[in-house]
ZAMARGU-4260 file (C-alpha; in steps of 0.2 Angstrom, whole numbers, plus 5000, padded with zeros to 4 digits):
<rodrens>
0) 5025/5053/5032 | 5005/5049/5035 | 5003/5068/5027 | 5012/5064/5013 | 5003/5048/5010
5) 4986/5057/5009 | 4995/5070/4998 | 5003/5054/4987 | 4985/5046/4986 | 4974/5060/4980
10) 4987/5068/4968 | 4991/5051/4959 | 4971/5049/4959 | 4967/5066/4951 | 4981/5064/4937
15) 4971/5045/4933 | 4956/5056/4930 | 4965/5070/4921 | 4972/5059/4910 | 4957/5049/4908
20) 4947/5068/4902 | 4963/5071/4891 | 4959/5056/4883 | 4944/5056/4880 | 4945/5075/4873
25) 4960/5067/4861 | 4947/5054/4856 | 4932/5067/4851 | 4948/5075/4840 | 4948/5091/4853
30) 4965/5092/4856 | 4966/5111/4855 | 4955/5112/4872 | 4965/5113/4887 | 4962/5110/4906
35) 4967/5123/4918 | 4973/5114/4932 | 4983/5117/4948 | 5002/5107/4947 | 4999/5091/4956
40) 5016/5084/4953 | 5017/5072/4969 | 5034/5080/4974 | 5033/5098/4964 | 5016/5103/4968
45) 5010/5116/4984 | 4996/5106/4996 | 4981/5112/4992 | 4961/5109/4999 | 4956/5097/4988
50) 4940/5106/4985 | 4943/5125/4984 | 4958/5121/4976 | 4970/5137/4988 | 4988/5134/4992
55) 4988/5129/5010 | 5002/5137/5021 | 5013/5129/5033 | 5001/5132/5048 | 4987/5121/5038
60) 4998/5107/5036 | 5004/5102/5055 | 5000/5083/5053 | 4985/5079/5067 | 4986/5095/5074
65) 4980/5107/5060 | 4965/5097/5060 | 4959/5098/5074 | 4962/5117/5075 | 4952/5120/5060
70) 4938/5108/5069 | 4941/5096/5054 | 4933/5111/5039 | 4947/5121/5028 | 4952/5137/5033
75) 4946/5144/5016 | 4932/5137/5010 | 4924/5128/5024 | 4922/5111/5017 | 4924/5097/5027
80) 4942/5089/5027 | 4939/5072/5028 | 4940/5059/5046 | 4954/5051/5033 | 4969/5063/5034
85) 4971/5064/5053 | 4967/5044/5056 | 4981/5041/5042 | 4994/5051/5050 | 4989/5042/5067
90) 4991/5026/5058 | 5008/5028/5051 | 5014/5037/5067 | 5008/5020/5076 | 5014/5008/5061
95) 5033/5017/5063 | 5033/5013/5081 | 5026/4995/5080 | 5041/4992/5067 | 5055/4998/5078
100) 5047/4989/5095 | 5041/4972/5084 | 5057/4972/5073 | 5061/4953/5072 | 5080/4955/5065
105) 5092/4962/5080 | 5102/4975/5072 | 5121/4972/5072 | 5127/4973/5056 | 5125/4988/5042
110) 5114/4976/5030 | 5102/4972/5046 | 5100/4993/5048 | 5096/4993/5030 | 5081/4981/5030
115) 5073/4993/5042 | 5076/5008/5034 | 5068/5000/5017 | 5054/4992/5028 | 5049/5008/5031
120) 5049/5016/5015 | 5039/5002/5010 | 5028/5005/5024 | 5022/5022/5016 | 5020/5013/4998
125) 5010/5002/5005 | 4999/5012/5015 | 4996/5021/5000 | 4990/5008/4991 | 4980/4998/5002
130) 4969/5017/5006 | 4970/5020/4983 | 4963/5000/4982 | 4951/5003/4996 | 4944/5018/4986
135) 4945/5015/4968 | 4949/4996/4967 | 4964/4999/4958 | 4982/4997/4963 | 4993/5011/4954
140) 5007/5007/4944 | 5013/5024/4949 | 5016/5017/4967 | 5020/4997/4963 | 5033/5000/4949
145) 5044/5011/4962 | 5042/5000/4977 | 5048/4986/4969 | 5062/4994/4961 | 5067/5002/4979
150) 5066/4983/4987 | 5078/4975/4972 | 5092/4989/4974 | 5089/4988/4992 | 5092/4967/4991
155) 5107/4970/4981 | 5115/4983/4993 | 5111/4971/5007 | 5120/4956/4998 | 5136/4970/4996
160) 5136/4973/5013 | 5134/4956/5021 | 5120/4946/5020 | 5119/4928/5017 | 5120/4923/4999
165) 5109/4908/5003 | 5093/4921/5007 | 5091/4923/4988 | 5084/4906/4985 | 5070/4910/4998
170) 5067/4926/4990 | 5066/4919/4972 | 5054/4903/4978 | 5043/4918/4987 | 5042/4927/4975
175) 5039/4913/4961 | 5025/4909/4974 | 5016/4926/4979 | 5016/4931/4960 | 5012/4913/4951
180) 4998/4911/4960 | 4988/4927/4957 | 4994/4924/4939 | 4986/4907/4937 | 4971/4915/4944
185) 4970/4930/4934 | 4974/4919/4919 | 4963/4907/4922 | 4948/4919/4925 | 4953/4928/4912
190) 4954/4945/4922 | 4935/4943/4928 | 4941/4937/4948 | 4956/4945/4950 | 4964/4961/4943
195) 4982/4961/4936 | 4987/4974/4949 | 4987/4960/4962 | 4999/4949/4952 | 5012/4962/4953
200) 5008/4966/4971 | 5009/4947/4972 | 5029/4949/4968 | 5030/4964/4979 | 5026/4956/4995
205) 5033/4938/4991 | 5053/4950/4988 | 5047/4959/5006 | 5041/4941/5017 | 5055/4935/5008
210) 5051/4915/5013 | 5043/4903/5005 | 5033/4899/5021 | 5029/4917/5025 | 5024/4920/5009
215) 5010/4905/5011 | 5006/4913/5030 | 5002/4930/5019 | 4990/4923/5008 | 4981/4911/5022
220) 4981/4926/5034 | 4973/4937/5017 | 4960/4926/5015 | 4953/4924/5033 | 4956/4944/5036
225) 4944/4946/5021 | 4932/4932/5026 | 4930/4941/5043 | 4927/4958/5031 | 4914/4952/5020
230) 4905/4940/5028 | 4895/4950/5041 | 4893/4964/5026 | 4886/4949/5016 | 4873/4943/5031
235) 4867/4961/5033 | 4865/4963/5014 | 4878/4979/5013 | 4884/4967/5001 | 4879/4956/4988
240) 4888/4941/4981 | 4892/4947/4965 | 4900/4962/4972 | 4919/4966/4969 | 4931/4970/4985
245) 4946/4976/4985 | 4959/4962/4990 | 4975/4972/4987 | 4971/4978/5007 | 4969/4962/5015
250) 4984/4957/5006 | 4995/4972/5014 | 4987/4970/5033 | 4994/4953/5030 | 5011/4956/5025
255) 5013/4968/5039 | 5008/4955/5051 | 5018/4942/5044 | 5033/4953/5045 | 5032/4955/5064
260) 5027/4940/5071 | 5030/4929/5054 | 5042/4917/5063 | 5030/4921/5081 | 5017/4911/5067
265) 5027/4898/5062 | 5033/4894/5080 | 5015/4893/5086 | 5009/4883/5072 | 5024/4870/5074
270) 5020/4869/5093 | 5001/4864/5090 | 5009/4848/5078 | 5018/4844/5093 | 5004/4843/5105
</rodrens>
C-alpha cells in the first residue's frame, strides 16, 4: 500500500501538469499538437522511473527491498530514486500496525470490523494527501471526492448492519464543525489564508473523528503540531512570515492521533478539571 501511495501521488501530479500544458496549448489555438506520453492511469498504467520513463519489472518493485538493492539509483538510468519511496512504504507498513494494536473499538460485531477496514483505506488517502499538500500545496480532488464517498457508503453499510442510530447526530454536528469553520475562514479571507481544499478536507476528517469533541481535539492538536513546525523555521529564518505552509498535513497527523487516543485525550483532559 505505501508503493502504491507513491505511484498514486506522482501519477495524479503528472496528469495536473499534463493537463495544465494541454491547456495552455488549447489556449494558444494549437490543439492539433499532441504530447507523447507514457499511460499514467493510477490503476491502468505500468510503474515506470519517474525520470527515464522505462517500464519497471517486478523485481524493481519489491516495496523497501528493491531499494535498497539498487543502492537507492534506477536500474536503467541511474538516477537517484528518491529517500521518499522507501520511508513511505515504512510509514504505511508502521501506520497499519499502529491501527490494529491502538484500535480503540473492540471488534464484535460485523459493523465494528467494517470501521477498521474503511480506516485503513482511508489511511492510504490520507497519506497521499498529506505527502501531495506537503509538495505542491494542493489537496487533489482526485483523492478527496473518493475518500469521502468511501466514508458515506461505508457509514450507511455500518447503520445496516448495526450501529447505533444515535451516532449520526455526532457525525452531522462534526462534520458541520470541521467543514463550517474552514469555510468561514476561507470566506472571510476571501481565499487569501486558507485554500478551499481544506474546507472539504475539513468535512472529510469531521465524518472520520465522527464527534463533536474530537473533531475540536483535531483542530487544537493541528494547530499546536504546526506551531511546533514553523516556529523554529521562522527563528532560523528558513522561513519568513509571509510564507505559505501547507496545513492539509497537520491536519491529517491530527486526525490519526485523534483516532487512537481521542477518548485517551478526553480522559486526560477531564482528569486535570478534577484536580
Amino acid at each position: 500500500m505505501g508503493s502504491f501511495i507513491n505511484a498514486l501521488v506522482w501519477r495524479i501530479h503528472v496528469q495536473e501538469v499534463l493537463t495544465e500544458k494541454s491547456a495552455k496549448i488549447s489556449k494558444n489555438k494549437e490543439s492539433s499538437l499532441q504530447i507523447p506520453t507514457p499511460n499514467y492511469s493510477v490503476f491502468n498504467g505500468r510503474s515506470m522511473c519517474p525520470n527515464c520513463k522505462h517500464l519497471l519489472s517486478a523485481k524493481d518493485l519489491i516495496p523497501v527491498i528493491s531499494w535498497i538493492s539498487l543502492k537507492g539509483k534506477c536500474r536503467y538510468c541511474k538516477k537517484l530514486i528518491s529517500w521518499q519511496y522507501p520511508l513511505i512504504e515504512l510509514l504505511t507498513a508502521l501506520l497499519f500496525i499502529l491501527s490494529w494494536v491502538f484500535w480503540p473499538i473492540t471488534l464484535n460485531v460485523s459493523w465494528q470490523y467494517l470501521v477498521f477496514i474503511t480506516w485503513l483505506v482511508i489511511l492510504v488517502g490520507l497519506i497521499a494527501m498529506a505527502i501531495y499538500d506537503a509538495k505542491w500545496m494542493l489537496l487533489p480532488d482526485k483523492i478527496m471526492y473518493p475518500l469521502i464517498l468511501i466514508v458515506i457508503g461505508s457509514y450507511i453499510c455500518q447503520f445496516a448492519l448495526g450501529k447505533p442510530p444515535n451516532d449520526l447526530s455526532g457525525i452531522l454536528i462534526s462534520v458541520a464543525i470541521g467543514c463550517g469553520f474552514f469555510a468561514v475562514i476561507y470566506f472571510v479571507s476571501k481565499g487569501k489564508w486558507i485554500g478551499f481544499g481544506d474546507v472539504k478536507l475539513g468535512l472529510l476528517l469531521g465524518l472520520i473523528v465522527a464527534t463533536p469533541i474530537n473533531i475540536f481535539i483535531t483542530l487544537f492538536l493541528s494547530s499546536v503540531l504546526g506551531v511546533i513546525w514553523i516556529l523554529p523555521l521562522l527563528i532560523t529564518k528558513r522561513l519568513k512570515p509571509t510564507s505559505h505552509v501547507p496545513f492539509g498535513p497537520f491536519l491529517i497527523v491530527a486526525a490519526t492521533i485523534v483516532v487512537f487516543f481521542g477518548q485517551n485525550i478526553v480522559d486526560l483532559y477531564r482528569s486535570f478539571i478534577l484536580i
